[in-house]
Every structure is written in C-alpha cells, then in structure tokens.
C-alpha positions in Angstrom: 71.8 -16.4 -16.4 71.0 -12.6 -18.2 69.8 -14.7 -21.1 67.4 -16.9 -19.2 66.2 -13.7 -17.0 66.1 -11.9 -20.4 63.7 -14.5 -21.8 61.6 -14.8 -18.7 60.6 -10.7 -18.8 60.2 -11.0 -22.8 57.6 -13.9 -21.3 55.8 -11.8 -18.8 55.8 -9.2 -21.5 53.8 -11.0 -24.0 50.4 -10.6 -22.5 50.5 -7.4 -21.8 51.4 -6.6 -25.5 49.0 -9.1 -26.7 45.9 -6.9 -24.8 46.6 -4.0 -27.0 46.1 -0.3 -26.6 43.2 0.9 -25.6 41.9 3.2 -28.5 38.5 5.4 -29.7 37.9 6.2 -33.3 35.4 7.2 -35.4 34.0 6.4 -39.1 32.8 9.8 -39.2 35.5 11.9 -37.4 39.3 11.4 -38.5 42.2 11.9 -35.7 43.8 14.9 -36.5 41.2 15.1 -39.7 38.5 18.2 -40.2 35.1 17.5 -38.1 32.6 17.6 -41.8 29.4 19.8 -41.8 26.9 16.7 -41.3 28.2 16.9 -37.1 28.8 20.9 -37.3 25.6 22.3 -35.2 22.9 23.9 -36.2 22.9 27.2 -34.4 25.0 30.1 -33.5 25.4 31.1 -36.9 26.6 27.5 -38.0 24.2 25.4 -40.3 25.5 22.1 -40.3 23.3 18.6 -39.6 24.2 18.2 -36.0 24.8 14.7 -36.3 26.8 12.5 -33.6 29.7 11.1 -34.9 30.2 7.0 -34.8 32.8 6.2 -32.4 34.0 2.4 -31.3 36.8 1.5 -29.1 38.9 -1.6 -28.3 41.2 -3.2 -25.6 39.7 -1.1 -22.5 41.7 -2.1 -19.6 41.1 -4.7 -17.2 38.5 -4.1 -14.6 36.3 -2.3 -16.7 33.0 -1.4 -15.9 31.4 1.3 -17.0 32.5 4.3 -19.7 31.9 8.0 -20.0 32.5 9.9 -23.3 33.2 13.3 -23.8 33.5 15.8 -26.7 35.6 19.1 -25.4 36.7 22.3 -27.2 39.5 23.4 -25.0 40.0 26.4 -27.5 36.5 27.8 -26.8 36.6 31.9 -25.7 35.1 30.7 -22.4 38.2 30.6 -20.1 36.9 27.3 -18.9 36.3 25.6 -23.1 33.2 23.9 -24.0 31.6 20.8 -23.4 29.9 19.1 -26.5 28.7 16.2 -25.4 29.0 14.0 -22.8 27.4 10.4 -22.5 27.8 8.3 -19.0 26.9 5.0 -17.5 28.1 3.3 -20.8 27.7 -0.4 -20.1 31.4 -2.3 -19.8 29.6 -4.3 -22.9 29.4 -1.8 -25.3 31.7 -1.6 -27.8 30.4 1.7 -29.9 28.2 4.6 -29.8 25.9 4.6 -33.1 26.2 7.6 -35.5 23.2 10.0 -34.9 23.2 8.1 -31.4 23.2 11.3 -29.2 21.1 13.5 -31.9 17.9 11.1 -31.5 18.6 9.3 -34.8 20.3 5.9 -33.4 19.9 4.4 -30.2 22.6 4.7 -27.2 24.0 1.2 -25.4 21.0 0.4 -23.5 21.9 1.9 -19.8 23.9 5.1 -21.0 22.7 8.3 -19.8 23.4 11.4 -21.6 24.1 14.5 -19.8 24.4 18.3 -20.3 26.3 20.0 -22.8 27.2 23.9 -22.5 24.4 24.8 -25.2 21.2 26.3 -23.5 19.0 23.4 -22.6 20.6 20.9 -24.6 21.3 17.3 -23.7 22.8 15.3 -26.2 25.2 16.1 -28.9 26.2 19.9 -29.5 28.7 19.6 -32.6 31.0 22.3 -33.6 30.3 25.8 -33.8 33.0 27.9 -33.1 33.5 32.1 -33.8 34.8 32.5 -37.2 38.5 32.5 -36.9 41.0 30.1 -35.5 40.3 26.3 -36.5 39.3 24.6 -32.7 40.2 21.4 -31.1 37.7 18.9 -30.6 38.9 16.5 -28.1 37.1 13.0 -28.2 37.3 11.4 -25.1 36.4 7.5 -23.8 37.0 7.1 -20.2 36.8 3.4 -19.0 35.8 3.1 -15.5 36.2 1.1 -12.4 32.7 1.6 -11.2 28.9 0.4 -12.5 27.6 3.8 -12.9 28.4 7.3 -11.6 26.5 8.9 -9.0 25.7 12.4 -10.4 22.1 13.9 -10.5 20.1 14.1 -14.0 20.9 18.3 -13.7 25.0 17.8 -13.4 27.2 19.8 -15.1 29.8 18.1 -17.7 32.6 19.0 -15.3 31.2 17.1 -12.3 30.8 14.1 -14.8 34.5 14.5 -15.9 35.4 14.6 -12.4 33.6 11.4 -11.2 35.2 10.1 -14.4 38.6 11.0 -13.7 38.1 9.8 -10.3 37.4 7.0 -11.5 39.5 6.0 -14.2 41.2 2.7 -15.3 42.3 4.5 -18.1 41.4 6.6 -21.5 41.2 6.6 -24.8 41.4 10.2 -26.8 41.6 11.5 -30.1 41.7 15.5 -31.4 40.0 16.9 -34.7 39.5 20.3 -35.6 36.9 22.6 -37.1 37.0 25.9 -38.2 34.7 28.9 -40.2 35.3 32.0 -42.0 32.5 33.9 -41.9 
C-alpha cells in the first residue's frame, strides 16, 4: 500500500516539476556578475551609456496575465533605496524586454507602460550610479501578475507600482548584480 501511495504523489509530482521555475535573466547583466559601463548612467558624476539591459524569463506561473519589472538599489543612501526602472502592463505574451528597450533604442512589448524612476524627470531606464564607495545591489525584478493591467495614473511613483504589483502577484522572478566606483 506505501509503495502504491508512494508512486501515486511521485505522479502528481511530475507536472509540477515538468512547469519549471519561473526565472529572469539577462544577456547583458550576470546574476551575481558586475552591471558593465554600457547600462551605468550617464549622470551624477557616472559616464556610462545608459543602456537597458536584455532580460527574458520563462515558466511564469499559471494564471498569468500581465508583468511588471523592476530594477531597485536597496543600498542607495536614501533610507527608502532607489528605483531604476520600472516597466508595467507587460502583456502575459511577452517573453523578453529588448536591450536598449527602456533607453529609446529597442522597442517595449507592445502594451507596456513605463513608469517613473527616482531620477528627476526620468521615465525609462536609470542605470547605476551610485556614490563612490561600497559596490550596490541591483535587484532585477519580474513580477507575474493575476490582473490585465494595473490601475495607477501616468504620474505614480515606483512604490505604488510595486505595491499594485505585490498585490497582485502570482509570483516573481529576481536576480541581484552589483556595481560599484572609486572616484
């Protein structure tokens, strides 16, 4: 009797393995790898190309319909981190965001909505910048959602979006890299 109730949840198992882990990764940004100088921004005393990274995901879970992504520096000297980038109302579809995508140099899934980043008047991607120092954490972030699209205005900050998207969640998908300067 254990062996055939054994074999039965081995059974009930196998689909659930066979789905997979829901994952992000990038071409462009290694997990647990050095963010290069072509997505480092242009600013604030850094000079790199401010280029979005590529990033593709598989095996979201069941239900899916939309997905926000996120780019956070939890290590900022804010009190509250930084918000890099954030992209919403990602169609269930879509599969990647193109490199250059949120820098106006590639296209975003048709339907996707970028938001507002903690840069002054920037909406799109903000790439790494931080005071010389301490390497940060840059926390990639695909949330898959159980809703169409989320209902923030244009103006919202990237916290209300993580909110609605935690809210919201079926699940996530996350990597961390780092970047650091000197001088």
């Amino acid at each position: 009797m254990r062996t055939i109730l054994a074999l039965a949840l081995v059974a009930l198992a196998q689909p659930a393995a066979a789905a997979g882990k829901f994952t992000l990764k990038s071409a462009d940004v290694k997990s647990g790898g050095t963010i290069k100088e072509e997505q480092v921004f242009d600013g604030f005393g850094c000079s790199g190309a401010n280029v979005s990274p590529q990033l593709s995901w598989e095996n979201a879970p069941a239900g899916t319909k939309s997905f926000v992504l996120t780019v956070y520096d939890p290590d900022a000297p804010t009190g509250s981190g930084w918000w890099h980038w954030v992209v919403y109302d990602i169609p269930a579809s879509a599969k990647e965001v193109a490199k250059g995508a949120g820098s106006g140099k590639a296209q975003l899934p048709e339907g996707a909505k970028q938001g507002r980043t903690d840069f002054p008047n920037l909406t799109g991607f903000g790439g790494p910048c931080p005071p010389p120092g301490k390497p940060h954490r840059y926390v990639f972030t695909l949330h898959a959602l159980k809703i169409d699209k989320v209902d923030v205005p244009p103006e919202a900050s990237p916290a209300m979006v993580g909110f609605m998207a935690k809210a919201n969640a079926l699940g996530a998908a996350t990597f961390t890299a780092t970047y650091g300067r000197k001088k």
